[in-house]
DSSP file (Angstrom, degrees, kcal/mol; ACC not computed):
  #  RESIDUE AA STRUCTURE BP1 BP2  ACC     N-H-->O    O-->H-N    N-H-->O    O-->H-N    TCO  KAPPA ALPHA  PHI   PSI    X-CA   Y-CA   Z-CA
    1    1 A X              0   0    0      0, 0.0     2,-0.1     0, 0.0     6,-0.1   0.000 360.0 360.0 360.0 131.7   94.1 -103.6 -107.5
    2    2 A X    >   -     0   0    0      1,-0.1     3,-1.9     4,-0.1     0, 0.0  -0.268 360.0-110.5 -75.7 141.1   90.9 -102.0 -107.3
    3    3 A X  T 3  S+     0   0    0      1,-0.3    -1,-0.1    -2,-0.1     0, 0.0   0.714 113.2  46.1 -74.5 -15.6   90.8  -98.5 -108.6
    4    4 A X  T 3  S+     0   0    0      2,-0.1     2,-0.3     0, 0.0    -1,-0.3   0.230  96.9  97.6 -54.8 -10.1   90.3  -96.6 -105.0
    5    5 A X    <   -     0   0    0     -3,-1.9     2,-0.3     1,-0.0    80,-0.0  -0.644  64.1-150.4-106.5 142.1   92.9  -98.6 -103.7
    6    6 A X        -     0   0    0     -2,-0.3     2,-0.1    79,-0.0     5,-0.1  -0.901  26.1-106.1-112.9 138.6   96.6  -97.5 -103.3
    7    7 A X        -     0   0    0     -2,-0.3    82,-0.0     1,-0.2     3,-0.0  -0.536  21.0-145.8 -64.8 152.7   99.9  -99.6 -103.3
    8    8 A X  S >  S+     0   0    0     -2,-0.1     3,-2.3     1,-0.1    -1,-0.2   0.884  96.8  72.6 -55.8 -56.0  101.3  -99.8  -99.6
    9    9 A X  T 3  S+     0   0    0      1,-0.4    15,-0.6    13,-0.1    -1,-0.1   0.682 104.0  41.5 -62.8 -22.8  105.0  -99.8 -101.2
   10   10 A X  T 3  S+     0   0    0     12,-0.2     9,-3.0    13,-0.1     2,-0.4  -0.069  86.8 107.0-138.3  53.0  104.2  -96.0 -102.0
   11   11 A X  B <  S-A   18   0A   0     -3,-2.3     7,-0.2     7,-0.3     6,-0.2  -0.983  76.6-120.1 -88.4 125.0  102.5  -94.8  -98.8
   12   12 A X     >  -     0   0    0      5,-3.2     4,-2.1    -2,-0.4     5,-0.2  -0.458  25.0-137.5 -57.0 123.6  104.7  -92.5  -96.6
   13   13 A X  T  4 S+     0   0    0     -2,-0.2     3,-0.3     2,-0.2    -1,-0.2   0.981  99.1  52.3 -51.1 -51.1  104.6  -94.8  -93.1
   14   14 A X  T  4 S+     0   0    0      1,-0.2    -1,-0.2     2,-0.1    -2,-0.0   0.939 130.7   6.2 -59.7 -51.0  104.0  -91.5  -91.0
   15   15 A X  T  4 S-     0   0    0      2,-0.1    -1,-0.2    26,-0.1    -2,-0.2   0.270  88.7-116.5-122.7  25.2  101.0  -90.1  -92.8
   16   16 A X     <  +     0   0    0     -4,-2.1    -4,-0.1    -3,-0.3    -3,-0.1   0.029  56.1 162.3  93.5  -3.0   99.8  -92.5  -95.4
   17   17 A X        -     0   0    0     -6,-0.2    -5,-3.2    -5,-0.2     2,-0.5   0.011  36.7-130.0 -20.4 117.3  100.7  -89.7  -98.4
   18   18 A X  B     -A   11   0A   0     -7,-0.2    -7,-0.3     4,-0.0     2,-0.2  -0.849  22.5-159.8 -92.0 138.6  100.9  -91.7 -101.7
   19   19 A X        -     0   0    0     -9,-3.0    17,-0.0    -2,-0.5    -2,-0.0  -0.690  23.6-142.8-101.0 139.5  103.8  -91.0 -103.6
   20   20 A X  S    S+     0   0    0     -2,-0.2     2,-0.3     2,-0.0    -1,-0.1   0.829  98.6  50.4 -80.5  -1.5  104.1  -91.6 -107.0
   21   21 A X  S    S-     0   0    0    -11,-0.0     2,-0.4     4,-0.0    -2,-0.2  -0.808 106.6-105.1 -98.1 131.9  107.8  -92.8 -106.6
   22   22 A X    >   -     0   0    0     -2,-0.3     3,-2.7     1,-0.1   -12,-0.2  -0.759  20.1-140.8 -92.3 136.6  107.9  -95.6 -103.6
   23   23 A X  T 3  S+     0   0    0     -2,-0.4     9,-1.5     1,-0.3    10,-0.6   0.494  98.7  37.3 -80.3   1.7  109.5  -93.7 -100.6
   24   24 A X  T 3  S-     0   0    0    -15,-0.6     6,-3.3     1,-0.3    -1,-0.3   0.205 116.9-112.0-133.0  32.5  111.5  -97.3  -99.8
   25   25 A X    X   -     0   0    0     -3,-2.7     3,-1.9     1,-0.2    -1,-0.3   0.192  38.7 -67.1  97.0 157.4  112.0  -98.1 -102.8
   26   26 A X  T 3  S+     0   0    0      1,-0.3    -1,-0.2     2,-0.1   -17,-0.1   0.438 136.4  51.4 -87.2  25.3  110.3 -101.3 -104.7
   27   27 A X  T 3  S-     0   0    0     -3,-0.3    -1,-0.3    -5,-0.1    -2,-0.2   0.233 109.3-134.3-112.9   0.8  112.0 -103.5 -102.6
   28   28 A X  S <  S+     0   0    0     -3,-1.9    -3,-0.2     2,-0.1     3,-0.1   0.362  93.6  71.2  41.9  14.7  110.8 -101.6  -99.8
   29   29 A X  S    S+     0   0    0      1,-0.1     2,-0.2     2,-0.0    -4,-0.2   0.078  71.0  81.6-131.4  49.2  114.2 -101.7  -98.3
   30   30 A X  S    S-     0   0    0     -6,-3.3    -2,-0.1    -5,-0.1    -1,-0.1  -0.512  79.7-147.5-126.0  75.6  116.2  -99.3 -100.6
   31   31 A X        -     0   0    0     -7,-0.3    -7,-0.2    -2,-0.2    13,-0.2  -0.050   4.8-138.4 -50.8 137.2  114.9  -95.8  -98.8
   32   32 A X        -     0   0    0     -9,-1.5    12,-0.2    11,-0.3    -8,-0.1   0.772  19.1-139.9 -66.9 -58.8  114.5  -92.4 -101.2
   33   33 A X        +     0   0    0     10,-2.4    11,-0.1   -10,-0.6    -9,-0.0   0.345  56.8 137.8  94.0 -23.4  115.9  -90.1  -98.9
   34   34 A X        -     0   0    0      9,-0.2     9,-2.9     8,-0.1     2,-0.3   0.076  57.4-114.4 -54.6-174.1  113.2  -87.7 -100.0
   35   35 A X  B     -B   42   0B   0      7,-0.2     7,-0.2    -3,-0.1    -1,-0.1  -0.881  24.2-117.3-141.7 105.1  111.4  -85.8  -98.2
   36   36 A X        -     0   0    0      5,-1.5     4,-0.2    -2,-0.3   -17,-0.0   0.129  16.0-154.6 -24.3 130.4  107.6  -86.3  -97.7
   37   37 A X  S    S+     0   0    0     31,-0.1    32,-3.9     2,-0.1    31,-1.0   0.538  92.8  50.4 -79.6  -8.1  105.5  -83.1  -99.1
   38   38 A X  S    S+     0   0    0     30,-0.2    30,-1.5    29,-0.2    36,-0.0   0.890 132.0   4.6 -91.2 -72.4  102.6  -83.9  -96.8
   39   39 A X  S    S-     0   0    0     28,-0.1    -2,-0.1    29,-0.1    27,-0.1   0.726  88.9-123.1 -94.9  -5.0  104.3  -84.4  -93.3
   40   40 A X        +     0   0    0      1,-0.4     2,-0.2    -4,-0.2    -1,-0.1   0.533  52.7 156.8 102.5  -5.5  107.8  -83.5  -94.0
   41   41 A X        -     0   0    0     -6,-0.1    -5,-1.5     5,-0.0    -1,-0.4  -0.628  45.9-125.3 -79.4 142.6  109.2  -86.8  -92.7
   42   42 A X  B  >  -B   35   0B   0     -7,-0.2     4,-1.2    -2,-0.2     2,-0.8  -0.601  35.8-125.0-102.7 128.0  113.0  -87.7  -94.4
   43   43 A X  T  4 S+     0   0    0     -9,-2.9   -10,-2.4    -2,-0.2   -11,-0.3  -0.796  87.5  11.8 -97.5 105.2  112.3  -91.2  -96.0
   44   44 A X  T  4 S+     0   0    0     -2,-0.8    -1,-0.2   -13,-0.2   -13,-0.1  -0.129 133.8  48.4 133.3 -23.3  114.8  -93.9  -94.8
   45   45 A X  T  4 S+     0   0    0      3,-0.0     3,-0.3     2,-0.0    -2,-0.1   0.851 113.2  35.8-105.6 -44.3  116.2  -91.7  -92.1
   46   46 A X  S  < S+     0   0    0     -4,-1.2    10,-0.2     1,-0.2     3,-0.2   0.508 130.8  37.5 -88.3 -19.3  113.0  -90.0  -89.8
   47   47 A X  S    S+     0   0    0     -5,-0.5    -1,-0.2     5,-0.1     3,-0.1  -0.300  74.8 121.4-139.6  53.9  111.0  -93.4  -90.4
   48   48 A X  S    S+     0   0    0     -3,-0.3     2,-0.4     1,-0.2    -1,-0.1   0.814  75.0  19.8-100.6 -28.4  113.3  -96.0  -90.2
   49   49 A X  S >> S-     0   0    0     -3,-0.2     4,-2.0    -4,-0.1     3,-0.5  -0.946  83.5-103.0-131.7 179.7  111.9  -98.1  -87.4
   50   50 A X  H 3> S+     0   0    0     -2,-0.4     4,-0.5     1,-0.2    -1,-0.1   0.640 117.0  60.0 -31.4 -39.4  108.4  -98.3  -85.7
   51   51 A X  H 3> S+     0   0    0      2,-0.2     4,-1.5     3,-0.1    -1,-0.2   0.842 109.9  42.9 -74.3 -39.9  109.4  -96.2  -82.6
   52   52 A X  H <>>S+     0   0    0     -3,-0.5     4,-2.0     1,-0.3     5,-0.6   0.973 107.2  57.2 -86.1 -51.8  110.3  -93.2  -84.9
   53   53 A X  H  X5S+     0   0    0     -4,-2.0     4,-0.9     2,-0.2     5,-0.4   0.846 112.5  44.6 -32.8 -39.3  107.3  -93.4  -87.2
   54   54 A X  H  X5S+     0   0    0     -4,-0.5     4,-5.3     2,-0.2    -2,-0.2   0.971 113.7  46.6 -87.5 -71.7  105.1  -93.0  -84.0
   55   55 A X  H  X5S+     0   0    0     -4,-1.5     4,-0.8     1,-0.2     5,-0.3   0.797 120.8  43.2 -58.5 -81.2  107.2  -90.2  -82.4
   56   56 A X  H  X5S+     0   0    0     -4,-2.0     4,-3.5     1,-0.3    -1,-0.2   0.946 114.0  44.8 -18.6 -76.3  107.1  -88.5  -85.9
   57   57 A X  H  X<S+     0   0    0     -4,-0.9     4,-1.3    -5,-0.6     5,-0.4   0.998 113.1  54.6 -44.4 -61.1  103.7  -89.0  -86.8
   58   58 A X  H >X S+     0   0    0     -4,-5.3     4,-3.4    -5,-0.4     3,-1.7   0.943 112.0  43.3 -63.7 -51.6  102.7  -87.9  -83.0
   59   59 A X  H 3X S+     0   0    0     -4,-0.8     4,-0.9     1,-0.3     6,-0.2   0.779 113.2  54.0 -61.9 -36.0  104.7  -84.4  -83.3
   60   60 A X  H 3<>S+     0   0    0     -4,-3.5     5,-1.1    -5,-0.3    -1,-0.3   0.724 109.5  42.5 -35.6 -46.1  103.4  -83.9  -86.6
   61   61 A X  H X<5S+     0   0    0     -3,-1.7     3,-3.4    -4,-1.3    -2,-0.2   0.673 116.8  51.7-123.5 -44.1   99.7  -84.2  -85.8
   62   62 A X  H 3<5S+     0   0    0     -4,-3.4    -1,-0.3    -5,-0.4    -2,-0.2   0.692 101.5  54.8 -91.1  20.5  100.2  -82.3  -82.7
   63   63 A X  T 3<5S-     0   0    0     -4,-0.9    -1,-0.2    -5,-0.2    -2,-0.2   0.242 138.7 -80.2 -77.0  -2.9  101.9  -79.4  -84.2
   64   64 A X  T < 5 -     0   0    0     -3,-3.4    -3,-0.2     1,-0.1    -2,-0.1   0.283  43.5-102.7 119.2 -22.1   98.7  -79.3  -86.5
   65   65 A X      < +     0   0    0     -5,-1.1    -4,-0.2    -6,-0.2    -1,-0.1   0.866  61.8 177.6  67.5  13.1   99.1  -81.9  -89.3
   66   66 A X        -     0   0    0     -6,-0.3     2,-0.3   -27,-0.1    -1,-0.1  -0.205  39.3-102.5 -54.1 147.6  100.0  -78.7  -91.4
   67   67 A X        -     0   0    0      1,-0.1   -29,-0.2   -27,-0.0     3,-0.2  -0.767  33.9-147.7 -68.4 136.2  101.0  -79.8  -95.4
   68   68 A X  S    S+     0   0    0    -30,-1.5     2,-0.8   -31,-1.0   -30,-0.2   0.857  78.9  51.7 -84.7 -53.1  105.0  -79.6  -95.4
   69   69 A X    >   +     0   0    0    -32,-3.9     3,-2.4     1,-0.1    -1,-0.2  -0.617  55.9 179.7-109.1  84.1  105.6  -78.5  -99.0
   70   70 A X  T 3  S+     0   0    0     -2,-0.8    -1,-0.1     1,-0.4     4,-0.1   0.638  84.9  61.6 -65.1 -16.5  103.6  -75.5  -99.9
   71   71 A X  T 3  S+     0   0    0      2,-0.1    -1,-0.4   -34,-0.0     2,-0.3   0.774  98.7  66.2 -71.6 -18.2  105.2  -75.6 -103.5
   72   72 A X  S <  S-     0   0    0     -3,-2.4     2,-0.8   -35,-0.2     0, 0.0  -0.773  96.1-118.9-120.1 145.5  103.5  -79.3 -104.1
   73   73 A X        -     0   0    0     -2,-0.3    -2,-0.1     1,-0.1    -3,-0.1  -0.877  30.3-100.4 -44.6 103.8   99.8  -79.0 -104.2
   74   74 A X        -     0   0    0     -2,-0.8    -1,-0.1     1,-0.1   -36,-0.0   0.332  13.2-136.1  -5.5 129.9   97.7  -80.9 -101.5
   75   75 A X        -     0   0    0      2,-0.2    -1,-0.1     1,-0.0     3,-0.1   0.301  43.1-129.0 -95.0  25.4   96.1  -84.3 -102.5
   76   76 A X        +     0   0    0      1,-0.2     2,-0.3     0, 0.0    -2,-0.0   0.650  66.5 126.8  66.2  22.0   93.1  -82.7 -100.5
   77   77 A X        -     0   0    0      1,-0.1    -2,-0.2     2,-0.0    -1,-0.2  -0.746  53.7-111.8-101.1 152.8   92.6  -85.8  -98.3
   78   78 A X    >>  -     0   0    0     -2,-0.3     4,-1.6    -3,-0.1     3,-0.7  -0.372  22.2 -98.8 -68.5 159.8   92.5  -85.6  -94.5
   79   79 A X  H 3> S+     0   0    0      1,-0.3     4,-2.6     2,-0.2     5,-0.1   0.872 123.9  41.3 -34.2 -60.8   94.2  -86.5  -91.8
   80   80 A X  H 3> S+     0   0    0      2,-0.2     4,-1.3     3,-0.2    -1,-0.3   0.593 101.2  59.5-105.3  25.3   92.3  -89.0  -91.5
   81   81 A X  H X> S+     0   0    0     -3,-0.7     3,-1.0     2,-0.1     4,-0.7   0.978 115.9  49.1 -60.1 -84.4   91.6  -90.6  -95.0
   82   82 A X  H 3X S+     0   0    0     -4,-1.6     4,-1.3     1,-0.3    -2,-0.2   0.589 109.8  44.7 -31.0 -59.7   95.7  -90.8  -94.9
   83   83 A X  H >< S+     0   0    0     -4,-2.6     3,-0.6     1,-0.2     4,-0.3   0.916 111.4  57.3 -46.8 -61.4   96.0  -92.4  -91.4
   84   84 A X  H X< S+     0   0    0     -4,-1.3     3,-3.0    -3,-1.0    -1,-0.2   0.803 103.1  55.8 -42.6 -70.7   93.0  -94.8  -92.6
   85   85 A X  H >X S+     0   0    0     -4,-0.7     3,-5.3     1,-0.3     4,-0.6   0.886 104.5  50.0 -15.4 -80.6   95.3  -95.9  -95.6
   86   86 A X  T << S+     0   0    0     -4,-1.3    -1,-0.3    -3,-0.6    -2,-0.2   0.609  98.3  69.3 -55.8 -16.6   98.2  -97.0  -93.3
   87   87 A X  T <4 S+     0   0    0     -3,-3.0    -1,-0.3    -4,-0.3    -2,-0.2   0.054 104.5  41.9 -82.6  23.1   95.6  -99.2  -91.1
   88   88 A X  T <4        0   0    0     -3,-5.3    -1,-0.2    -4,-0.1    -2,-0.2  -0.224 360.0 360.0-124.2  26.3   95.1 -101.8  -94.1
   89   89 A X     <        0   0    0     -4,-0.6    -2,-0.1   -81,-0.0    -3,-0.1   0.829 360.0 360.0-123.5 360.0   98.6 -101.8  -94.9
């Protein structure tokens, strides 16, 4: 992997956030349950199929795309650097 490059397995689906834990696990079907610091999405429950990721992802972004967990420090990327992530993945 190229050193710019992020695993897929530990991007949050809604907003491409990389985690350092993967938020479904490394089998990518054993879901965390956490809860995303960027957009706030519950992993395995709020993003569980396609339909909810989009409906998530859209209320998020129009509500402002605020950072969710003000205790975590920002990984200072945009909106769309994230998004960008989740279209090679």
């Amino acid at each position: 992997m190229h050193k710019n490059q992020v695993c897929d397995s530990h991007l949050c689906r809604v907003c491409g956030f990389y985690s350092t834990e993967a938020p479904w696990g490394s089998s990518g079907m054993d879901p965390s349950f956490d809860i995303c610091p960027c957009c706030g999405v519950e992993w395995g429950y709020e993003d569980a199929t396609p339909t909810a990721i989009m409906s998530y992802r859209n209320a998020w972004v129009a509500s402002g795309a605020q950072w969710y967990d003000a205790s975590i420090v920002s990984d200072g990327l945009s909106l769309g650097e994230r998004l960008k992530r989740l279209d090679k993945s």
